[in-house]
Structures are given as C-alpha cells and as structure tokens.
C-alpha positions as CSV (number, residue, x, y, z in Angstrom):
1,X,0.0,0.0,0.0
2,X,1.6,3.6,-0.9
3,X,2.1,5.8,1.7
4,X,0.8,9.2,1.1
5,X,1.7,10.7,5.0
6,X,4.2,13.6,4.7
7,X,7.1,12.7,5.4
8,X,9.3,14.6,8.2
9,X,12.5,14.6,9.4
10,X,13.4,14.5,12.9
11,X,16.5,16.4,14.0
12,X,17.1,16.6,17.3
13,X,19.9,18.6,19.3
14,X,21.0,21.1,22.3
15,X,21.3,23.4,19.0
16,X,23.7,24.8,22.0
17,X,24.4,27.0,19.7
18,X,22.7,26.1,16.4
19,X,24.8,26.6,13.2
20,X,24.7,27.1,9.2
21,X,26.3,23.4,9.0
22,X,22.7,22.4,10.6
23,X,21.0,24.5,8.0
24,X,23.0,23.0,5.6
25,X,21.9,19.9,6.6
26,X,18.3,20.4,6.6
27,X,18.3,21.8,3.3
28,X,20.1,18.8,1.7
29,X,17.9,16.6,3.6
30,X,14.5,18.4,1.9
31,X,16.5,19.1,-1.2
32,X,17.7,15.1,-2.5
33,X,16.0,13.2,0.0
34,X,11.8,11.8,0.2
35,X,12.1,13.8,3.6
36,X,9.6,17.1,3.2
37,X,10.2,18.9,5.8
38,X,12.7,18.5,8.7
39,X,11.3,19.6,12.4
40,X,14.5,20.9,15.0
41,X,13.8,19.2,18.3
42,X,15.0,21.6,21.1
43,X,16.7,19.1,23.5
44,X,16.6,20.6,27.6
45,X,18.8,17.8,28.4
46,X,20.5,15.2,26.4
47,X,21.0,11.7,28.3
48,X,24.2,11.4,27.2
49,X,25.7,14.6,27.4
50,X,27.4,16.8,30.6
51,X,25.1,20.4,31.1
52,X,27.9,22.2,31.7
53,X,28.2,24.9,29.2
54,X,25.0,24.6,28.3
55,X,22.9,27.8,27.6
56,X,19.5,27.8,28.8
57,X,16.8,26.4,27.1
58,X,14.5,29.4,26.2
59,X,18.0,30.7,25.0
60,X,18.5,28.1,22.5
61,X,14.8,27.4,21.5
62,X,14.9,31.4,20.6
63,X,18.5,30.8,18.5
64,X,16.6,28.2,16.3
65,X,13.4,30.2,16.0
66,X,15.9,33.3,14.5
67,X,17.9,31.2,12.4
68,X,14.8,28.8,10.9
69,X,12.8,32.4,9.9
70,X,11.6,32.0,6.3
71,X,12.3,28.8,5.7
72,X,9.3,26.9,4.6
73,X,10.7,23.8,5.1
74,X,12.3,23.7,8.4
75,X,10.5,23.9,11.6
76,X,11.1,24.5,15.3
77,X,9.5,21.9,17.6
78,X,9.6,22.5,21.9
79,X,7.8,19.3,22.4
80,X,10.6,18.1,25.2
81,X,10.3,21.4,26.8
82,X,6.7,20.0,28.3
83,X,7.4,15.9,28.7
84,X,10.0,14.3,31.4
85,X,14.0,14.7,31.3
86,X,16.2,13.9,30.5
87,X,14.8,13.8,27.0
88,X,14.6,9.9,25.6
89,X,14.3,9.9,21.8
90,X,12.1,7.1,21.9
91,X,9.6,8.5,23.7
92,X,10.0,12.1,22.0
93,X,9.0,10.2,18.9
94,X,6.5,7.8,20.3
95,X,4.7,11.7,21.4
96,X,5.0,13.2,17.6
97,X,3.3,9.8,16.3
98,X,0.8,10.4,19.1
99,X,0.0,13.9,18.5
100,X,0.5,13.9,14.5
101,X,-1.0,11.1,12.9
102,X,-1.3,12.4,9.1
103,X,2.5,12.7,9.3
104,X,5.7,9.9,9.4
105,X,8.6,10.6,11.2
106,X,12.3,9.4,10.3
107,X,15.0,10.0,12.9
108,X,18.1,12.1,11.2
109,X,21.3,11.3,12.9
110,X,24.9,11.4,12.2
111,X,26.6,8.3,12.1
112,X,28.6,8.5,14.7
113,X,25.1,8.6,16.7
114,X,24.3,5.2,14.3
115,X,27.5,3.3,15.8
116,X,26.5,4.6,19.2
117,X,22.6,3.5,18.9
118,X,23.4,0.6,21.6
119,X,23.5,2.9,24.5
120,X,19.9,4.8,23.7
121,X,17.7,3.8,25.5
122,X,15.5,1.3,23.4
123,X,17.3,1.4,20.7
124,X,15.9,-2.2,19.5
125,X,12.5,-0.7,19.1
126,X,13.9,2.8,17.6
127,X,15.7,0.4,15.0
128,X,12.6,-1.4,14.1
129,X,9.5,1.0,14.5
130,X,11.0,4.0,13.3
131,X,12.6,4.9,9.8
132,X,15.8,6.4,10.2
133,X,18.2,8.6,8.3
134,X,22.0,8.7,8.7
135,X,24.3,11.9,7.5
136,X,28.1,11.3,7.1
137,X,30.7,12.1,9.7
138,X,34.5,12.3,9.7
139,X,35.9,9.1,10.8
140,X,32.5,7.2,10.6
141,X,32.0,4.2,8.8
142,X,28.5,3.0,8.7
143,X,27.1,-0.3,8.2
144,X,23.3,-1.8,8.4
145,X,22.6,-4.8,8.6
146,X,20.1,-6.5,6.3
147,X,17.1,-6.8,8.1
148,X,17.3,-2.7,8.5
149,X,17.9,-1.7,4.4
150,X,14.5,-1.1,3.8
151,X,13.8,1.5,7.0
152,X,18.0,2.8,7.5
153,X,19.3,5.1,4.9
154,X,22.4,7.0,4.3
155,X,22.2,10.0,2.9
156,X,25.3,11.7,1.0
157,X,25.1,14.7,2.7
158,X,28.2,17.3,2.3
159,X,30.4,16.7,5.3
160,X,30.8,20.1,6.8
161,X,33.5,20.2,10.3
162,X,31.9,22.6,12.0
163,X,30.7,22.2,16.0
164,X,28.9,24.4,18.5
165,X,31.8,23.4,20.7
166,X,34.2,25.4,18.4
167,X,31.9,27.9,18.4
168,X,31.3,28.4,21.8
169,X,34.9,28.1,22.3
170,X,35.9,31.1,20.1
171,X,33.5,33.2,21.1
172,X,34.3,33.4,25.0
173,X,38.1,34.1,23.0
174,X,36.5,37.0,21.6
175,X,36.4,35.5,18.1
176,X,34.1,37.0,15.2
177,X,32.2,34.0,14.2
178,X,29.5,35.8,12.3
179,X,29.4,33.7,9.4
180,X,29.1,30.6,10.7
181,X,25.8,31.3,12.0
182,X,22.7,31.7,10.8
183,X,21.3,35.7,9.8
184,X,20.7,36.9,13.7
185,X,22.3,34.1,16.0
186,X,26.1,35.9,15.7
187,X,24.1,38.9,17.8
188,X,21.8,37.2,19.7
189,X,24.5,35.5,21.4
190,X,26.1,38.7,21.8
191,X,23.6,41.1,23.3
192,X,22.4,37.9,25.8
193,X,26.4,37.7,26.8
194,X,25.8,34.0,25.4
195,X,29.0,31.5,26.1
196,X,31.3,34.7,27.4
C-alpha cells in the first residue's frame, strides 16, 4: 500500500548553539531526500551529554526560531520542553506519532550517533519501528545490517566540520564568528552575553 503521509524529518539537538552546518543539513535533507520537511527538536537535556556549558533552554529554542525564519521547510519543535527529562528519543517520537497522525517521522542522525545506537535507551525498538536517516561524519564508517535496508538510509550529505563546541569556544576568545551562524544568531549571542 503507498504511503501518502508527509514525510518529516526528525533532527534533534542542544542546538547549544545552532549553526549554518545544521541548516545546511536540513536543506540537503529536503532538497535530494523523500524527507519534506525537517522539524528541529530543542533538547533541555541530552542523556548522554554533561550540562555544563550549556545555555539555557528558552536561550536556544529562541536561536533556532531566529535562524529557521523563512524557511518553509524547516520547523522549530519544543515538544521536550513539556514531557519528562532527560529527554529519551524514543519517547520524543512515540509523542510526535501520538500527536501527529497524518504525518511519518524518520530519525536524522549522524553516524557517529548510528555506531552509538546501543547505549539509547530502546534502541531495538527505535531500530525497528522508526525509519531512520544517517548523514556522514569524519571518521565514521557506517554499516546496516540487512534486516534494516528497507527502513535505514544514508544519505550523502556534504560533510561540513563545524561544532557548537568550536563555536562556543571562540567566542568566549573573543572570536568574530558571524558567518558561521545563521542571519541573527552571531548577535543574539552577543547582546544575551551567550557562552562569554
């Protein structure tokens, strides 16, 4: 039976802070893939990552609404900003089935999250229930086994080496980064003293 849902791509993150390599990304991904629109999943709090250095959470939800301003195809979703943390991407995507049935979600991760799938929690059923699509990453080989070809995908997205980290890092150096972030972010950061 042909599936006629629209298709969306979920891309989850700290976005902490968001950058033009996950723009980039996103516009590949609804460019050359069947994915028609990507949603940005504000994470409060990964599992498996420390807090420190993190910027608050209305901070970064506000960073991707500025940077995702006009573009049809990308969205901002909070929906972990109102269920339990730390956020579980199981159950984030269990909630978007639940509240959006005309639609079908496929996970977008980078392979390095692929080779790391073991230590999410329910990771069997995320592998099985859930279409997912990987993006390449320096380093990262990826393989799927048979019994996921029809649901896992990699997609040949351009492999572009740039990290919030970096950019956090720079800018409490006093760095210019402008440029590497979306129109807005660069002085968002700025007037809200963001990473100094």
């Amino acid at each position: 039976m042909e599936n006629n849902k629209k298709q969306i791509g979920v891309f989850s993150g700290s976005f902490n802070p968001i950058h033009i390599a996950h723009l980039i990304l996103a516009n590949y991904i609804t460019e050359f893939t069947y994915i028609d629109e990507v949603w940005f999943v504000v994470s409060p709090h990964n599992p498996l990552k420390s807090v420190s250095g993190l910027a608050d959470e209305k901070s970064r939800l506000d960073m991707c609404k500025i940077a995702l301003q006009g573009m049809e195809k990308m969205k901002v979703s909070e929906i972990e900003f109102s269920m339990p943390r730390p956020s579980f991407t199981i159950n984030t995507l269990d909630c978007l089935n639940a509240e959006n049935p005309e639609f079908e979600f496929t996970l977008i991760i980078g392979a390095d999250n692929w080779n790391e799938l073991h230590l999410w929690k329910s990771f069997e059923r995320l592998r099985r229930e859930f279409k997912i699509l990987i993006y390449p990453r320096l380093g990262e080989n990826v393989k799927i086994d048979a019994e996921f070809e029809e649901t896992v995908k990699v997609c040949e997205a351009p492999v572009i080496e740039i990290s919030s980290s970096f950019i956090r890092g720079n800018i409490k150096d006093d760095k210019n980064l402008v440029t590497f972030l979306p129109y807005g972010v660069y002085d968002y950061i700025i007037k809200n003293r963001l990473y100094q």
